[in-house]
VEXLOSE-501180 format. One line per field, with one value per residue (C-alpha): x, y, z; residue number from 0. Coordinates in Angstrom, 3 decimals. Layout:
BEGIN
u = X, ... .
v = Y, ... .
w = Z, ... .
nr = NUM, ... .
end
This chain:
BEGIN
u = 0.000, 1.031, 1.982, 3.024, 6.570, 8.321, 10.050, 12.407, 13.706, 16.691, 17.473, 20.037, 19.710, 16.397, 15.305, 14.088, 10.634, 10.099, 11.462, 11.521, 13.168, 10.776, 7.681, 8.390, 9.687, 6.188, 4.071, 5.964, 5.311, 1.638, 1.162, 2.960, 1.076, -2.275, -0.619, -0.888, 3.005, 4.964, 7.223, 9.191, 11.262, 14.464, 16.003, 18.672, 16.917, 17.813, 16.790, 15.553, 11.725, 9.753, 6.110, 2.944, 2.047, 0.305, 3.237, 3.506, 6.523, 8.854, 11.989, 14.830, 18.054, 20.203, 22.305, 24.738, 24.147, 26.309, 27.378, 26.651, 23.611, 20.684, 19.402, 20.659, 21.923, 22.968, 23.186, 26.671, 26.304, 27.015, 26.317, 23.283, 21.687, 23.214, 21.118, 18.424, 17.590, 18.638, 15.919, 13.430, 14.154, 12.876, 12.159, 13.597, 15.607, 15.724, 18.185, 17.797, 21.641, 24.115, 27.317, 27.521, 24.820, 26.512, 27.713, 24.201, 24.322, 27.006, 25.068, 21.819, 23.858, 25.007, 21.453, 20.341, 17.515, 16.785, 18.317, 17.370, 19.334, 17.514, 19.344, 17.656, 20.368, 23.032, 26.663, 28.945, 26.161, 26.421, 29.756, 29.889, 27.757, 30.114, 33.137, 35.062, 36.192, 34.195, 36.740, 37.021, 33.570, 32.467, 35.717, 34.755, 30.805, 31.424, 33.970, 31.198, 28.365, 30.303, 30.482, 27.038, 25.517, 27.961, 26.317, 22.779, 20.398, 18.557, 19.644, 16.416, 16.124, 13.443, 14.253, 16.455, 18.250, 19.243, 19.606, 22.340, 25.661, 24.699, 24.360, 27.641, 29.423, 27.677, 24.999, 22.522, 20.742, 18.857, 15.471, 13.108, 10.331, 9.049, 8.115, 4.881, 2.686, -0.860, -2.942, -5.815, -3.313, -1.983, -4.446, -5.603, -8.207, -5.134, -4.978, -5.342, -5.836, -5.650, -2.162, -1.298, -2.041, 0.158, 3.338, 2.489, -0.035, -1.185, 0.919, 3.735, 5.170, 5.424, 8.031, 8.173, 10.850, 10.383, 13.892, 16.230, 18.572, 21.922, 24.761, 23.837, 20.248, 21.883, 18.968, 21.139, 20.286, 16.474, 17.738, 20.191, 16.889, 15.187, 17.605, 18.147, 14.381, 14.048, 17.163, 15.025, 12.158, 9.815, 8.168, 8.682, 8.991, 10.779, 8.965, 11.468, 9.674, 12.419, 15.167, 18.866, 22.434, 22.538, 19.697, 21.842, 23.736, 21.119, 19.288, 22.401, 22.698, 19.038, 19.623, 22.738, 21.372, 17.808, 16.079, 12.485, 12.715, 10.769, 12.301, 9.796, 11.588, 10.081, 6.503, 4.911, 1.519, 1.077, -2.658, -0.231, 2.393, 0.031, -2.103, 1.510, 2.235, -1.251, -0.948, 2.206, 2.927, 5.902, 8.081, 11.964, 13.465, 17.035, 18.882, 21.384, 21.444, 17.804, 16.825, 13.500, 11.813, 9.058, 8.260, 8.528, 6.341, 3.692, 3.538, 2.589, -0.194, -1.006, -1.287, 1.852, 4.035, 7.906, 11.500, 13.740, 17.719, 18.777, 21.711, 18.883, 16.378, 13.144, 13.266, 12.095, 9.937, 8.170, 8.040, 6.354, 4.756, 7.411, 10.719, 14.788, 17.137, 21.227, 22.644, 22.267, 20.015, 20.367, 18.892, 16.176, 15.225, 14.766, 12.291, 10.202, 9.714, 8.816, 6.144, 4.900, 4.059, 1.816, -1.925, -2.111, -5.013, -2.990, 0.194, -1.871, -4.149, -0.818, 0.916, -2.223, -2.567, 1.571, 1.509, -1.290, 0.672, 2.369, 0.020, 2.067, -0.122, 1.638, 5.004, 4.074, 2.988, 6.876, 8.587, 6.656, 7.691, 11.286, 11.354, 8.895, 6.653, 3.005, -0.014, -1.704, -5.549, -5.555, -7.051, -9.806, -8.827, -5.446, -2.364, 0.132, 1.347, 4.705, 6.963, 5.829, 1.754, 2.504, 0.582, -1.845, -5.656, -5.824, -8.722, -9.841, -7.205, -7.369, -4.515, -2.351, -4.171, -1.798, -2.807, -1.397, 1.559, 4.518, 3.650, 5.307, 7.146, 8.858, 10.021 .
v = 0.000, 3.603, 5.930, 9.370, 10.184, 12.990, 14.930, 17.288, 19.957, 21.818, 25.320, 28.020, 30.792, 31.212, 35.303, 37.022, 37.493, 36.200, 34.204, 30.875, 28.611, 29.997, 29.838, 26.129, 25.263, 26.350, 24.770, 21.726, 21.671, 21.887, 19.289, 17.140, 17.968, 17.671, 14.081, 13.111, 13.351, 15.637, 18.149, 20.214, 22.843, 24.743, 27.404, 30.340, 33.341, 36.624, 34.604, 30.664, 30.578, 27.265, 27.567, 25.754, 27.079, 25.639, 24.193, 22.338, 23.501, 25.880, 26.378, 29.078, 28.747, 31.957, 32.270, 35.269, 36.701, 37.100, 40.093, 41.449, 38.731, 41.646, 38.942, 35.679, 34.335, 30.455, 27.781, 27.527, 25.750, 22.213, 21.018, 22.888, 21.430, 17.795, 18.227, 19.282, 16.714, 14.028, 15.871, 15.415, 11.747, 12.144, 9.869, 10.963, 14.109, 16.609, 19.335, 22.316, 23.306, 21.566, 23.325, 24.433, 21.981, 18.740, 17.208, 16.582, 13.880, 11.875, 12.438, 11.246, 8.086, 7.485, 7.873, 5.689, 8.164, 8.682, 11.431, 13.611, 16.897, 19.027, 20.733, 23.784, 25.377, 23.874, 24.173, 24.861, 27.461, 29.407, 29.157, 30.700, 33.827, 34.633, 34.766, 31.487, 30.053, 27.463, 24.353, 25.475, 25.671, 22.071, 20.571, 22.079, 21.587, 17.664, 17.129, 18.712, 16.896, 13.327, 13.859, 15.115, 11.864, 9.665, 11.297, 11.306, 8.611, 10.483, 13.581, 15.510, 17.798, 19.895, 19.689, 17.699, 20.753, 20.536, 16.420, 16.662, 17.620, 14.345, 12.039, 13.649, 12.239, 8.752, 9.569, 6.619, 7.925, 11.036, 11.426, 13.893, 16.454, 19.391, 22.419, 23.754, 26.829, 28.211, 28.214, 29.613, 32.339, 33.095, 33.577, 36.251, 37.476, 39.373, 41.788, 45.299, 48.506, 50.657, 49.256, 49.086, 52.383, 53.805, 52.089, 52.058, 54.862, 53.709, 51.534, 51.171, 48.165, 47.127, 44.946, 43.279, 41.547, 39.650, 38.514, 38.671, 41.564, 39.280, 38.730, 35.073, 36.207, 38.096, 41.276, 43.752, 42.148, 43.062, 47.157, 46.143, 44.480, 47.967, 50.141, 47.628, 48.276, 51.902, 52.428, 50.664, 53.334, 51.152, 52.088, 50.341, 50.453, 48.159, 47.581, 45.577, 43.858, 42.327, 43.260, 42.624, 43.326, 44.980, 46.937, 50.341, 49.728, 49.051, 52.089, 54.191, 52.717, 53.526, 56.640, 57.615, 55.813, 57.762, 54.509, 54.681, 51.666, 51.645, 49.708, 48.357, 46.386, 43.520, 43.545, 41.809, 41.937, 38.463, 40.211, 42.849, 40.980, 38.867, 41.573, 43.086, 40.246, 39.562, 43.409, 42.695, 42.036, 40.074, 39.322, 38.636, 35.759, 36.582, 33.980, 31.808, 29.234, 28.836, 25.116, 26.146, 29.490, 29.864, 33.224, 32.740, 29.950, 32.815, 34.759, 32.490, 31.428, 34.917, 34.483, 36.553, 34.919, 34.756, 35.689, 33.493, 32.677, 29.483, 29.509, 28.206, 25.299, 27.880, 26.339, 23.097, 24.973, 27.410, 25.592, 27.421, 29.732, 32.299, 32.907, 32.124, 34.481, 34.407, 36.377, 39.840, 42.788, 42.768, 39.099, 39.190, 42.649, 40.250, 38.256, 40.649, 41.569, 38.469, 37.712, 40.701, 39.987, 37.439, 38.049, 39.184, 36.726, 33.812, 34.823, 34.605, 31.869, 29.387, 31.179, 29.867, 26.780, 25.902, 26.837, 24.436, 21.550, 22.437, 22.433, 21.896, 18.797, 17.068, 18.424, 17.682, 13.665, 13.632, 14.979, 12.274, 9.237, 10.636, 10.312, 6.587, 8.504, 7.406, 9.470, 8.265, 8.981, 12.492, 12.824, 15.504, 17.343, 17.306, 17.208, 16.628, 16.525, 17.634, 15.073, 17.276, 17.718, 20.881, 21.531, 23.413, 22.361, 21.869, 22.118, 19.013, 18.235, 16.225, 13.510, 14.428, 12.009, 9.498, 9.453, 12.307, 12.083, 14.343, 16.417, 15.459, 18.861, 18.235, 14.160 .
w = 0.000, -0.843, 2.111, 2.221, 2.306, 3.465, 0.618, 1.943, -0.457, -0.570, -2.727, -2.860, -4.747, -4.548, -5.176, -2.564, -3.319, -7.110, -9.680, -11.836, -8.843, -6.571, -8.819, -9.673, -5.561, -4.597, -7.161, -7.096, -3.135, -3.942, -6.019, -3.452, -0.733, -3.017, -3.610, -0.012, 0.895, 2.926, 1.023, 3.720, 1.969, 3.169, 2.312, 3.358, 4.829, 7.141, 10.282, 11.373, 10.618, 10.468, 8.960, 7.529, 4.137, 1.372, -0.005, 2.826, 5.923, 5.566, 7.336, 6.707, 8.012, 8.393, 5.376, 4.459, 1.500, -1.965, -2.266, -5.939, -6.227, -5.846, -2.545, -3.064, 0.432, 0.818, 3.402, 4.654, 7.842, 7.041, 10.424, 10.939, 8.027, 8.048, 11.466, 10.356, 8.166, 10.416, 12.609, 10.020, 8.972, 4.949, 2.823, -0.305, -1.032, -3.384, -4.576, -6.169, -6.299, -8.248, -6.607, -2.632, -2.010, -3.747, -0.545, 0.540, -1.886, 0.040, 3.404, 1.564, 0.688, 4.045, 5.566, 2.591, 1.392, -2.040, -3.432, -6.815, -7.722, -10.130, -13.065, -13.044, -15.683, -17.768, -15.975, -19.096, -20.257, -16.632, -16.849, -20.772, -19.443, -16.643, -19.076, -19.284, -22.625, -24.363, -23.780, -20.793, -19.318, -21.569, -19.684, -16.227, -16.552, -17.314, -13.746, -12.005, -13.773, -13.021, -9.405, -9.794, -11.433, -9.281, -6.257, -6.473, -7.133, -9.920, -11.958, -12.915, -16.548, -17.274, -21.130, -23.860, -23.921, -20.316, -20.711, -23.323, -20.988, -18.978, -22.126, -23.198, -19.945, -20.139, -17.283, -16.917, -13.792, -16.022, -15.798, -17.589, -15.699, -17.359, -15.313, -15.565, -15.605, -13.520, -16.610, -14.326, -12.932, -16.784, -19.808, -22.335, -20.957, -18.357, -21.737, -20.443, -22.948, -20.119, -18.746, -22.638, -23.173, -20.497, -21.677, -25.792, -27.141, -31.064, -33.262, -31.325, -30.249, -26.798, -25.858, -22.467, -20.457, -16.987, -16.018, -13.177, -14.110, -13.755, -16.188, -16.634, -17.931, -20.581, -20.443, -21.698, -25.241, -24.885, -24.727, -28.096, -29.649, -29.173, -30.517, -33.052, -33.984, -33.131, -35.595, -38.734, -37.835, -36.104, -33.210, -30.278, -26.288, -23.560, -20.315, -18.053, -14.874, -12.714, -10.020, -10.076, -9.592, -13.311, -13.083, -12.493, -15.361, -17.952, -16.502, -17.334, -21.188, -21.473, -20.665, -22.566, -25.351, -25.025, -24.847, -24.104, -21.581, -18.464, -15.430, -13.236, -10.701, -8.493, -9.774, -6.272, -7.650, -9.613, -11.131, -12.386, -13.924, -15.806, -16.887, -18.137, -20.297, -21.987, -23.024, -24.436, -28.204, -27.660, -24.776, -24.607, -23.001, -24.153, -21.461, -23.130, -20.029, -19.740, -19.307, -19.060, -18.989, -17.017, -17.633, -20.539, -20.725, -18.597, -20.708, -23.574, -21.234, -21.591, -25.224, -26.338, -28.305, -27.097, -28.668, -26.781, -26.977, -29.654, -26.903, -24.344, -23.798, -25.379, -28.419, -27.130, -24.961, -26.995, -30.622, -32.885, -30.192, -30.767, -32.287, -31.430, -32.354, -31.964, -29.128, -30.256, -30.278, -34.460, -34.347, -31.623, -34.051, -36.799, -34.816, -33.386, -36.943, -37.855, -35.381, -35.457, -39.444, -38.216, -37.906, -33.942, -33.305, -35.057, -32.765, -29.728, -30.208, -31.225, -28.238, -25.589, -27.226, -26.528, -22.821, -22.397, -22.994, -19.201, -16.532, -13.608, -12.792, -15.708, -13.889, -10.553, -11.829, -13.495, -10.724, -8.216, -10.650, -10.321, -6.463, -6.705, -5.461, -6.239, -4.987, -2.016, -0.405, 1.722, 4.826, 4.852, 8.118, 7.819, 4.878, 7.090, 10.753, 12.068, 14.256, 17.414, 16.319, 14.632, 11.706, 10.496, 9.210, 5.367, 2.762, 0.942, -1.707, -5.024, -5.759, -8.998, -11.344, -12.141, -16.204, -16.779, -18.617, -19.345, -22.694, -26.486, -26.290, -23.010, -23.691 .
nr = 0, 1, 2, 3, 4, 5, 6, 7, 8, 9, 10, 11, 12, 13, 14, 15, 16, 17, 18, 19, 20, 21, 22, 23, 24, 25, 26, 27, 28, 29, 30, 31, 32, 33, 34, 35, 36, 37, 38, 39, 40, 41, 42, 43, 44, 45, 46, 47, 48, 49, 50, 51, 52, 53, 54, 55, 56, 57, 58, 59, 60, 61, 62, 63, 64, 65, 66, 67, 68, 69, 70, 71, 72, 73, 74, 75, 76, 77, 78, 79, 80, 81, 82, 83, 84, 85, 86, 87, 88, 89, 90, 91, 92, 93, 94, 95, 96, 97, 98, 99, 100, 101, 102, 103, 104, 105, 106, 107, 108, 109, 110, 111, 112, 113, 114, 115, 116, 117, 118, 119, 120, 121, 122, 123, 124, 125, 126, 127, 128, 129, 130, 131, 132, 133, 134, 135, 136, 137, 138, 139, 140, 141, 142, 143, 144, 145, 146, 147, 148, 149, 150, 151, 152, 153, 154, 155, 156, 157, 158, 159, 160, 161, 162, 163, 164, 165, 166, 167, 168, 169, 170, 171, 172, 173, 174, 175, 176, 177, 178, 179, 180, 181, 182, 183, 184, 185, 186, 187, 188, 189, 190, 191, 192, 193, 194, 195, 196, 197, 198, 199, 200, 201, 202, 203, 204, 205, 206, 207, 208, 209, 210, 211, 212, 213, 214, 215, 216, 217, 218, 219, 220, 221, 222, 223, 224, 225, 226, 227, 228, 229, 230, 231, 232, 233, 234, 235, 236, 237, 238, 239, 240, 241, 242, 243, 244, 245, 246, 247, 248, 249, 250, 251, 252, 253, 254, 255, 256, 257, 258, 259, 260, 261, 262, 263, 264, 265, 266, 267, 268, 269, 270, 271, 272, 273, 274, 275, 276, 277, 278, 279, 280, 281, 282, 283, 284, 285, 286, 287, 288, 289, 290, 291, 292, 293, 294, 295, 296, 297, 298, 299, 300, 301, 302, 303, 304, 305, 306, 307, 308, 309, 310, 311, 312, 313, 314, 315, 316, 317, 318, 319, 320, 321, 322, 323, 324, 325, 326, 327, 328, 329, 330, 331, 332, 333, 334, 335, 336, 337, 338, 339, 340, 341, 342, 343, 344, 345, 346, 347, 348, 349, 350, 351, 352, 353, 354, 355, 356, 357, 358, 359, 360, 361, 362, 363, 364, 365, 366, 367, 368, 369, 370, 371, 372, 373, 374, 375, 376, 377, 378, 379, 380, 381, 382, 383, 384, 385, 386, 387, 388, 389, 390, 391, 392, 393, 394, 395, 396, 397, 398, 399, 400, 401, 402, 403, 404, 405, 406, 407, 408, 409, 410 .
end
């Protein structure tokens, strides 16, 4: 008989307040929980806090943060972790950090508990975007991704894309587990005129990008793109909605290049953000590690089609939803144009009809066959109990249905 297991979580890295990692760490949780098992998720944080949310608990260890990150703090206390989770006994482990986090795969082994990391982004590609040569990062990225495999149980990819440095090393352990998106959260009727109006008046174009403002999301291409358009006399405007440790400096080349770019920052309101990219007519993914994309993958749940990186996993993602450009603002130019030559309700309808393939129940059923984790019957009063009768009451929950199987797109 199935019983529920408790799946304890572990991320660095995660942003502050927003973000793909977060999004999918949350959604992921629910559709445990709604499963009948136990996800208990930790994280770094400004001080220790332990919680009951919907995603199941929630604990945050102090972490310090990296400086130059815009927020990103990690868990350096070995100890304090290794006894935390001997504290809460899981059943299977998960990973959502492939490099200050990698030893928990040796304690997992120890403990004999099932252990999956997640490959959330490709290592040579992160290392490419912070500067180091080609050979270089291929020959570092596969070290790292043999300890990696050797390590844990299971290596989770949320894409071919991400797959292929693990088939290139001979990994046998790889599974594959799309991520998802709220397609009740995300859809076209978001669209706005009056938002639209206040960013784009008439026939121009408005261009929207929701990305962390880092080096390894590459956003400074997005302000190239514009000028790139602007210079060939078409009308067009940037809205940026995201934080980050570049965000300064792209405000400055706006400005010296007379750019008409609005910076946003953190956009807390999810009604907002959504509403921002259904009254978009194209959004920019221009990240050349992406594995995934999930705002991207929003936005097309908005119905507005995507220009994504052919450096990054979109491709596979967004199929013929959007458009992949080379890294530069000359070549994500040429695709704007050429969505934007395609009859708006066409764009938007194909756009829709892509991001329904990823309902994160379809994610949720892959990531529970990665950990042999089958659904199990809920109890009506109560999700889950803490080891000491914490806990909170939870609503009536519906078990992942276990048909559901992971979309042609994402195999």
């Amino acid at each position: 008989m199935n019983r529920p297991l408790r799946i304890v979580r572990l991320a660095n890295f995660v942003a502050p307040s927003s973000g793909g990692l977060r999004t999918a760490l949350r959604e992921l949780g629910k559709g445990f929980a709604a499963a009948g098992h136990q996800p208990v998720l930790i994280v770094p944080g400004e001080r220790h806090t332990d919680r009951d949310t919907e995603q199941g608990r929630v604990i945050t260890l102090p972490g310090p943060l990296l400086p130059g990150t815009g927020g990103y703090r990690v868990l350096t206390d070995k100890r304090r972790v290794a006894a935390l989770l001997a504290e809460l006994a899981p059943d299977r482990l998960e990973v959502s950090d492939r490099t200050t986090l990698r030893w928990t795969g040796r304690w997992a082994r120890r403990a004999r508990v099932p252990a999956v990391m997640v490959s959330h982004e490709t290592a040579d590609g992160v290392l490419r975007t912070w500067g180091l040569p080609e050979g270089a990062a291929r020959r570092t990225a596969d070290a790292l991704n043999v300890r990696t495999a050797h390590t844990y149980a299971r290596v989770v990819c949320t894409t071919e894309f991400a797959e292929r440095e693990f088939v290139r090393i001979g990994a046998r352990n790889v599974v594959r587990a799309p991520l998802g998106v709220d397609l009740e959260q995300r859809h076209p009727a978001l669209r706005d005129p009056a938002l639209r109006a206040r960013h784009a008046r008439g026939d121009t174009t408005l261009l929207v990008m929701c990305s962390r403002l880092s080096v390894e999301k590459r956003p400074g291409t997005a302000l190239d793109a514009l000028q790139a358009l602007l210079g060939r006399g078409r009308r067009a405007v940037l809205v940026v909605a995201g934080d980050g440790p570049l965000k300064a400096r792209l405000e400055q080349r706006a400005r010296e290049r007379r750019l008409p770019v609005t910076f946003l920052g953190h956009v807390g309101d999810r009604a907002l953000l959504g509403a921002l990219q259904a009254s978009a007519d194209v959004c920019l993914a221009p990240g050349p590690a992406e594995t995934f994309g999930l705002a991207a993958l929003e936005a097309m749940a908005c119905g507005t089609p995507v220009v994504a990186s052919a450096s990054s996993a979109l491709p596979e993602v967004i199929g013929a939803a959007g458009a992949t450009a080379a890294d530069s603002g000359a070549a994500f130019a040429d695709a704007i144009e050429g969505l934007l030559e395609r009859p708006e309700h066409e764009r938007r309808e194909t756009a829709r009809a892509r991001a329904e393939c990823f309902g994160w129940g379809t994610a949720v059923a892959a990531f529970l066959a990665a950990h042999d984790a089958a659904p199990v019957p809920v109890a009506p009063t109560r999700a889950w109990e803490h080891e000491n009768g914490g806990g909170r009451p939870a609503e009536a929950v519906v078990p992942v249905a276990a048909s559901e199987t992971v979309p042609e797109g994402a195999r």
